[in-house]
py3Dmol code that shows the C-alpha trace and the ligand (Angstrom):
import py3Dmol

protein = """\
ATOM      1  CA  UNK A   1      68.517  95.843 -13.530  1.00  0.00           C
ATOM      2  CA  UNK A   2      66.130  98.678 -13.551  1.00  0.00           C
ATOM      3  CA  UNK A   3      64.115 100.637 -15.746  1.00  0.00           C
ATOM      4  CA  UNK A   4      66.019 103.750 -17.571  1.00  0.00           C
ATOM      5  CA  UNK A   5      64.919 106.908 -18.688  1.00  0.00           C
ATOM      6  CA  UNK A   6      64.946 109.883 -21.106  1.00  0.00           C
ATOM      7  CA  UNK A   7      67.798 111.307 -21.067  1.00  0.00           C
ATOM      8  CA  UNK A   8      69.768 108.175 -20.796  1.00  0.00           C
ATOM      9  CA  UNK A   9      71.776 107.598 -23.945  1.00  0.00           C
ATOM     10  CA  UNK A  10      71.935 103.994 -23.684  1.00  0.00           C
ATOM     11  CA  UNK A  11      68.036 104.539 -25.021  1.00  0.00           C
ATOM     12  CA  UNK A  12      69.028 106.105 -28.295  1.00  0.00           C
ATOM     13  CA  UNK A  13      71.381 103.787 -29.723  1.00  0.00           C
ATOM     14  CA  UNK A  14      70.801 101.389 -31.729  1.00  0.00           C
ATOM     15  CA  UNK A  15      70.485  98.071 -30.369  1.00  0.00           C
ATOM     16  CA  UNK A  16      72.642  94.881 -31.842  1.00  0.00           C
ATOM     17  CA  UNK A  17      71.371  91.847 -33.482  1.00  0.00           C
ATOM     18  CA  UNK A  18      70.752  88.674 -31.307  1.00  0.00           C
ATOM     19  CA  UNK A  19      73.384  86.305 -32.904  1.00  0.00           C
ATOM     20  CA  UNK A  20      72.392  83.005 -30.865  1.00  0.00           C
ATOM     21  CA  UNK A  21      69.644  82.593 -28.916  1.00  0.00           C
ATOM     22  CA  UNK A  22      71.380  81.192 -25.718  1.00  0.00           C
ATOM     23  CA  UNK A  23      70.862  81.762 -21.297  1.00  0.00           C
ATOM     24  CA  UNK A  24      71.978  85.225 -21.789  1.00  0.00           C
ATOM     25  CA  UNK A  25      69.340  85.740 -24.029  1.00  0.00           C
ATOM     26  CA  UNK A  26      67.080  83.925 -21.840  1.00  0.00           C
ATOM     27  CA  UNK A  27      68.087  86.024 -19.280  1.00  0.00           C
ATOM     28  CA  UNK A  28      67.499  89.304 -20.616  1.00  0.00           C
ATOM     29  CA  UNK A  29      64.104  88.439 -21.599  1.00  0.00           C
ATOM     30  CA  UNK A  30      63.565  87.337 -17.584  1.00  0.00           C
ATOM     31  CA  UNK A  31      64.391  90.282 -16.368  1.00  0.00           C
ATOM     32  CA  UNK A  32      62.382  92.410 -18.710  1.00  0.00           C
ATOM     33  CA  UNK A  33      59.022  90.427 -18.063  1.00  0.00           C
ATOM     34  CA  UNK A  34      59.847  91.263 -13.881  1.00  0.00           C
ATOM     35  CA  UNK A  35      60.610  94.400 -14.711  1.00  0.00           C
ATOM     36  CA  UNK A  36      57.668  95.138 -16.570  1.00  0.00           C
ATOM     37  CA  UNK A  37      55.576  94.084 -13.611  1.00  0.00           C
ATOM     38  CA  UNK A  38      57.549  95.683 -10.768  1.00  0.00           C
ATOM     39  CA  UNK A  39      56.817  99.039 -12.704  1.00  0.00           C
ATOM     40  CA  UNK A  40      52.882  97.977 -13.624  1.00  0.00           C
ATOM     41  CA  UNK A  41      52.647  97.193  -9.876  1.00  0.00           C
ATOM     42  CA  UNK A  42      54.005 100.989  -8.835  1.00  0.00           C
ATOM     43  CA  UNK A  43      51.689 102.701 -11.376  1.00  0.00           C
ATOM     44  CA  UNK A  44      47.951 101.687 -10.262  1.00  0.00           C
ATOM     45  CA  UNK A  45      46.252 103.390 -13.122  1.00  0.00           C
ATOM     46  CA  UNK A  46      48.669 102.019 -16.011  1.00  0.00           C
ATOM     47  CA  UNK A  47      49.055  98.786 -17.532  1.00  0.00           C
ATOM     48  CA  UNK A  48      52.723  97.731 -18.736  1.00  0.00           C
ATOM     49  CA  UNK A  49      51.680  96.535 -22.878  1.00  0.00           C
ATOM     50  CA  UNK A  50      55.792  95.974 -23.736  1.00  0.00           C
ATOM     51  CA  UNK A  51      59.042  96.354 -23.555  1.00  0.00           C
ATOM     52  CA  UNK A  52      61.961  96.523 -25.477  1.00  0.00           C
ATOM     53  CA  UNK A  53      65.575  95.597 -23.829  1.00  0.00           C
ATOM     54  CA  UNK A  54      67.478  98.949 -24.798  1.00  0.00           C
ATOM     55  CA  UNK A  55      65.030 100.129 -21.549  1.00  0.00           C
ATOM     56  CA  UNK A  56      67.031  98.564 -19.312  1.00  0.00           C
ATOM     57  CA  UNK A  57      70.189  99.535 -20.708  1.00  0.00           C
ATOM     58  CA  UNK A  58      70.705  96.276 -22.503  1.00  0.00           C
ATOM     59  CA  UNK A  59      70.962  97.473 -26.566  1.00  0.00           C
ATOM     60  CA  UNK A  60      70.129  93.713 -27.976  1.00  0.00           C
ATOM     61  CA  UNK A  61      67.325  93.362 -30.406  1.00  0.00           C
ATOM     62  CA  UNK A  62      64.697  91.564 -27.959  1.00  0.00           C
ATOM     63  CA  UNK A  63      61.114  92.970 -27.105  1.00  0.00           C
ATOM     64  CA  UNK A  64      58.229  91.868 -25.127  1.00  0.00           C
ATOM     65  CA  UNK A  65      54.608  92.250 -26.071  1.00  0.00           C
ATOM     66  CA  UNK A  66      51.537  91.534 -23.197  1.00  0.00           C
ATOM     67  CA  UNK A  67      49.280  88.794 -24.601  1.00  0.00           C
ATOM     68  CA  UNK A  68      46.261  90.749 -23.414  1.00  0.00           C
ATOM     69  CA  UNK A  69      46.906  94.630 -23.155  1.00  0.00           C
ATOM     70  CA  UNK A  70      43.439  94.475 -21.952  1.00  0.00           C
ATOM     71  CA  UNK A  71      43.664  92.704 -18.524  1.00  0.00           C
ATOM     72  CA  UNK A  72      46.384  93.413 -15.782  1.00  0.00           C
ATOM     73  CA  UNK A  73      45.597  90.024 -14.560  1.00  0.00           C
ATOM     74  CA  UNK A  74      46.958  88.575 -17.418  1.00  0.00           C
ATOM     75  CA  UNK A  75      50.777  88.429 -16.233  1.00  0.00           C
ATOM     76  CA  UNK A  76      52.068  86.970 -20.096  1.00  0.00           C
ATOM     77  CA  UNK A  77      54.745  88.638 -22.091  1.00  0.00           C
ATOM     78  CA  UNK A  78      55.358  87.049 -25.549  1.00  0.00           C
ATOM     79  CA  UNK A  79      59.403  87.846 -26.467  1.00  0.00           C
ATOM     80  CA  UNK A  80      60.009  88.703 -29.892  1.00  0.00           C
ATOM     81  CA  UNK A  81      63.744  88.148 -31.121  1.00  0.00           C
ATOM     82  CA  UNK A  82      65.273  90.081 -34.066  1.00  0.00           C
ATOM     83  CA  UNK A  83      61.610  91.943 -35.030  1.00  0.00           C
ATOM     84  CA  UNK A  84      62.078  93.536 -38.398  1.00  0.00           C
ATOM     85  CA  UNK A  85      58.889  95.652 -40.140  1.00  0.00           C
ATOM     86  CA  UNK A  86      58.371  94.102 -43.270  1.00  0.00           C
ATOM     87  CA  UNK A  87      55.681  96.260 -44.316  1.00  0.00           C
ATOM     88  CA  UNK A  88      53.418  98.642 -42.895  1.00  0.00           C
ATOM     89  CA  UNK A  89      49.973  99.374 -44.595  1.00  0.00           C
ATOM     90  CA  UNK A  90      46.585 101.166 -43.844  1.00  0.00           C
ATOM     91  CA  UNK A  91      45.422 104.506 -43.318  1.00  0.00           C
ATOM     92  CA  UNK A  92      47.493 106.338 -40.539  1.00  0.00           C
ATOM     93  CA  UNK A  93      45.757 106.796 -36.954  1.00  0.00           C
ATOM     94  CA  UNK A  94      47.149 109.112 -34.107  1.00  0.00           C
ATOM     95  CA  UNK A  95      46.607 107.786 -30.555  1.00  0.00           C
ATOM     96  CA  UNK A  96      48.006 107.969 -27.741  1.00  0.00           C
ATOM     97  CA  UNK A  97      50.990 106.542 -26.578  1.00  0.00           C
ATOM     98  CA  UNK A  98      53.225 106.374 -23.242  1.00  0.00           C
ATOM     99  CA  UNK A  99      56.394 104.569 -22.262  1.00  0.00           C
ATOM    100  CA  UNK A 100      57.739 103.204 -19.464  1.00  0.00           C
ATOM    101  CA  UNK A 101      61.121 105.103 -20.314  1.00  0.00           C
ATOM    102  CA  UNK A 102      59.415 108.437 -20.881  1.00  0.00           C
ATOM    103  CA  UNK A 103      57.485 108.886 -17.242  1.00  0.00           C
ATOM    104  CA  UNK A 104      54.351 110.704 -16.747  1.00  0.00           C
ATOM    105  CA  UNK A 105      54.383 111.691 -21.035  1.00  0.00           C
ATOM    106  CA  UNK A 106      51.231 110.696 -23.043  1.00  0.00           C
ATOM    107  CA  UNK A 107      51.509 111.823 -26.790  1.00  0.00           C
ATOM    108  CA  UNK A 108      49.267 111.693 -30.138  1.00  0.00           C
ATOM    109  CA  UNK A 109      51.660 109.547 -31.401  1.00  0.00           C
ATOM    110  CA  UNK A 110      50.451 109.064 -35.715  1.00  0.00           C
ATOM    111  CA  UNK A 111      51.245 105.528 -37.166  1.00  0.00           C
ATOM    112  CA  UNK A 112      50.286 103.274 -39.871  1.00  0.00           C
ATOM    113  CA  UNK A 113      46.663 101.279 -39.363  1.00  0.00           C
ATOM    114  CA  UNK A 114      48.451  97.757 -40.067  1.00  0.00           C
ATOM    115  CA  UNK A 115      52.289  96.060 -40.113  1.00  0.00           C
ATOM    116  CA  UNK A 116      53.622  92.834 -41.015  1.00  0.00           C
ATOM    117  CA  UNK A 117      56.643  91.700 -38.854  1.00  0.00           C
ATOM    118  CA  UNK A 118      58.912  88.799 -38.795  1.00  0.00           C
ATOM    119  CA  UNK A 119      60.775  87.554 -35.925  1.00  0.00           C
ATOM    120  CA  UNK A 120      62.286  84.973 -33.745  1.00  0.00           C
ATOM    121  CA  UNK A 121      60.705  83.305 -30.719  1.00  0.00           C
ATOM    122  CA  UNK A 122      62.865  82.101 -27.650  1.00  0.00           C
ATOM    123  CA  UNK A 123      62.618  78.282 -28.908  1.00  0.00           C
ATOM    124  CA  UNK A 124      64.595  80.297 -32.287  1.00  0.00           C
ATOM    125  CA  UNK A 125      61.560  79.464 -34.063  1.00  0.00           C
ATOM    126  CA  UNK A 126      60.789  82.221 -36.731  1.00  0.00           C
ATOM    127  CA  UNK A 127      56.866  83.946 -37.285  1.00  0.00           C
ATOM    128  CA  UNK A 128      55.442  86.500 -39.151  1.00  0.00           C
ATOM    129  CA  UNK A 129      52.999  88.387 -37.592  1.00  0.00           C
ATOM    130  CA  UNK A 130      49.859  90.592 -39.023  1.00  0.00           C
ATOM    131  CA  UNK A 131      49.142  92.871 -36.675  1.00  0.00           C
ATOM    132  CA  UNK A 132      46.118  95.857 -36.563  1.00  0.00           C
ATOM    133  CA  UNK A 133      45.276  98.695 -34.752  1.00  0.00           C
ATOM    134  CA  UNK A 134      46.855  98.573 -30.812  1.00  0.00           C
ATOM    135  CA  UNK A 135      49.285  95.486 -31.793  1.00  0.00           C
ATOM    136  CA  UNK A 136      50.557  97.164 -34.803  1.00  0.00           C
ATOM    137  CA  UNK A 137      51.113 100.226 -32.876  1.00  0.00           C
ATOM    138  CA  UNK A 138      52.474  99.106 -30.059  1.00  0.00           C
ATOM    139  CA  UNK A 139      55.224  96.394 -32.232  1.00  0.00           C
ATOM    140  CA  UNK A 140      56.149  99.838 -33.989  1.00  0.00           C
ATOM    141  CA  UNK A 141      56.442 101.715 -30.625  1.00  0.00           C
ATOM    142  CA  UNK A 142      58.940  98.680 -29.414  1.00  0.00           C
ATOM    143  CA  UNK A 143      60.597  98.482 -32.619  1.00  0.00           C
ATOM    144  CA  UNK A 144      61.847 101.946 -33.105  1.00  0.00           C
ATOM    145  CA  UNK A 145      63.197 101.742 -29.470  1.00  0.00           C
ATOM    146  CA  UNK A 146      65.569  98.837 -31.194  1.00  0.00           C
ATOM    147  CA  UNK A 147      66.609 101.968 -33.095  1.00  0.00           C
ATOM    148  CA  UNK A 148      66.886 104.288 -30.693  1.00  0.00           C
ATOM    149  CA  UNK A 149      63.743 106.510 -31.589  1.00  0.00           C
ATOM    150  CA  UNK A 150      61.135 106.912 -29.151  1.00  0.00           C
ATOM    151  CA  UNK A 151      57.302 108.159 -29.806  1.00  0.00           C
ATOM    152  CA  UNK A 152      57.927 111.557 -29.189  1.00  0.00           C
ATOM    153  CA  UNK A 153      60.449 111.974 -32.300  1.00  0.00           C
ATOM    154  CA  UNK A 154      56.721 111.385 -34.274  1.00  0.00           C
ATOM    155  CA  UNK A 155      54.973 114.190 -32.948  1.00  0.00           C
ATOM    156  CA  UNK A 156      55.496 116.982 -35.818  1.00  0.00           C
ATOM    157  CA  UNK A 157      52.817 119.045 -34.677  1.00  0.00           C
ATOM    158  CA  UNK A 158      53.185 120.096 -30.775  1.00  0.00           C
ATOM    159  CA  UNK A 159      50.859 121.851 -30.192  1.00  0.00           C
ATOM    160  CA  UNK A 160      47.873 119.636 -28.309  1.00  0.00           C
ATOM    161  CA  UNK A 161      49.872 116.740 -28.799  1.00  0.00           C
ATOM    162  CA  UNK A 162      51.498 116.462 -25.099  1.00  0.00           C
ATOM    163  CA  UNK A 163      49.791 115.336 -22.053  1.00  0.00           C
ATOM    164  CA  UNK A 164      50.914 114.529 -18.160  1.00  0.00           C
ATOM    165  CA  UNK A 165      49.109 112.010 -16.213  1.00  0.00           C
ATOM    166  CA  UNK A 166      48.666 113.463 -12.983  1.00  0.00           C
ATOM    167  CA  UNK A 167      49.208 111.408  -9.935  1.00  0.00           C
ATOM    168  CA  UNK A 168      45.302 110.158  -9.960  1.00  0.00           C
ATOM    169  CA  UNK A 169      45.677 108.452 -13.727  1.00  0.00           C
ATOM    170  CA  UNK A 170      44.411 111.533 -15.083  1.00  0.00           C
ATOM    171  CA  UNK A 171      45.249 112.748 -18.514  1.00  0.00           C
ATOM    172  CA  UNK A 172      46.019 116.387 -18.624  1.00  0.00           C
ATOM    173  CA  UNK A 173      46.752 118.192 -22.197  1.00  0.00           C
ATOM    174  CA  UNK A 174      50.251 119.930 -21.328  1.00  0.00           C
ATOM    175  CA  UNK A 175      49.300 123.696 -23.111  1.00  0.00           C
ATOM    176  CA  UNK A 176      52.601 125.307 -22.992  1.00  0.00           C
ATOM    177  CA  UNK A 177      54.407 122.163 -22.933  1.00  0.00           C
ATOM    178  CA  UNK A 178      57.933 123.539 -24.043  1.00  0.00           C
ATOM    179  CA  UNK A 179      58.563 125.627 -20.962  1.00  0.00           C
ATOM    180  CA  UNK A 180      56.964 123.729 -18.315  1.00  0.00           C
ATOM    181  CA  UNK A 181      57.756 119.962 -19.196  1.00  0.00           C
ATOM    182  CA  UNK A 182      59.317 119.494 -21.771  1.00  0.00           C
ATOM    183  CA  UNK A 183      62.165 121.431 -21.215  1.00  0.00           C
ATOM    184  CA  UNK A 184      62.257 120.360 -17.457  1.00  0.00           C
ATOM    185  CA  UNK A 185      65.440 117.728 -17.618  1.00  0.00           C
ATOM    186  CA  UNK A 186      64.372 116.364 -13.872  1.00  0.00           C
ATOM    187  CA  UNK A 187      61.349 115.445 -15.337  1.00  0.00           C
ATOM    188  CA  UNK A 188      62.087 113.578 -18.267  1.00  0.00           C
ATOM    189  CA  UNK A 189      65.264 112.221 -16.203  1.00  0.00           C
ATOM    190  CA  UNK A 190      63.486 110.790 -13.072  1.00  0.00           C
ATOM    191  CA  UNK A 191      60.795 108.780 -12.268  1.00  0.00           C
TER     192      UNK A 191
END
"""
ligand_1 = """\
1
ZN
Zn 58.591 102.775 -25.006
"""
view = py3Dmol.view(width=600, height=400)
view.addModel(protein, "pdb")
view.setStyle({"model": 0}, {"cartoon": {"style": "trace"}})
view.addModel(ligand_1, "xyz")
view.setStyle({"model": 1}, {"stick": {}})
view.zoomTo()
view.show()
């Protein structure tokens, strides 16, 4: 199992419906967690918030969310089975936004303030979730990977939207971003 990347189909189709939670299920939602950390533990300056199965080729609707996207020390994933959007509300706020499947790419990624999801936990037991600012952006980040979108489809407006962390965790606004990176298929193909 390993981590894919843009352009890998497999990460824009849509992902199928967990019928029955069961060990393969289990499984899947093992392998993300080490995942997650074998990639936070190559990237020094970056911490690994979530991640949704289609990323490692598997299209089943699972995700991951940290517990605290505050503290690398924190090793806790929390899977989320099934997550639909019931309802997003609030004011819209662009941020930025990365993804493990999308290396070295920081966007201004616009989303709404607040969302109210309900899924299933790996015990099959369902919750609804209210979730603000970071959470509710980052469930909505995971989410649309369950439907083959990723946070660049969001960016209408190009231009100062794009920026490349350099190889010291800096952010660097990409100014003529279609010629140098975002064209450039080795880049977006390899990590
Ligand atoms: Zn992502």
């Amino acid at each position: 199992m390993k981590i894919i990347t843009t352009p890998d189909k497999r990460l824009r189709e849509p992902s199928e419906k967990v019928r029955q939670i069961d060990d393969d299920t289990l499984k899947i939602i093992e392998d993300m967690r080490k995942l997650s950390l074998e990639w936070e533990a190559k990237h020094p300056y970056e911490l690994s918030a979530a991640m949704a199965a289609p990323q490692m080729g598997v299209n089943k609707r699972i995700i991951i969310i940290r517990d605290d996207m505050e503290d690398k020390k924190n090793a806790h994933f929390t899977a989320f089975i099934n997550p639909e959007v019931t309802k997003t509300e609030g004011k819209t706020v662009t941020d930025y936004e990365g993804c493990l499947s999308v290396p070295h790419i920081y966007g201004m990624v616009p989303r709404p303030f607040k969302v109210r999801v309900k899924a299933k936990l790996e015990d099959g037991k369902e919750v609804r979730i209210k979730a603000t600012g970071e959470l509710a952006r980052t469930l909505l980040h995971e989410i649309d990977h369950l439907n083959g979108v990723l946070f660049i489809d969001h960016i209408k407006d190009k231009k100062d939207a794009f920026y490349y962390m350099d190889n010291k965790g800096e952010l660097l606004p990409i100014k003529d971003y279609e010629k140098e990176i975002l064209n450039n298929e080795k880049l977006w193909g390899e990590e």
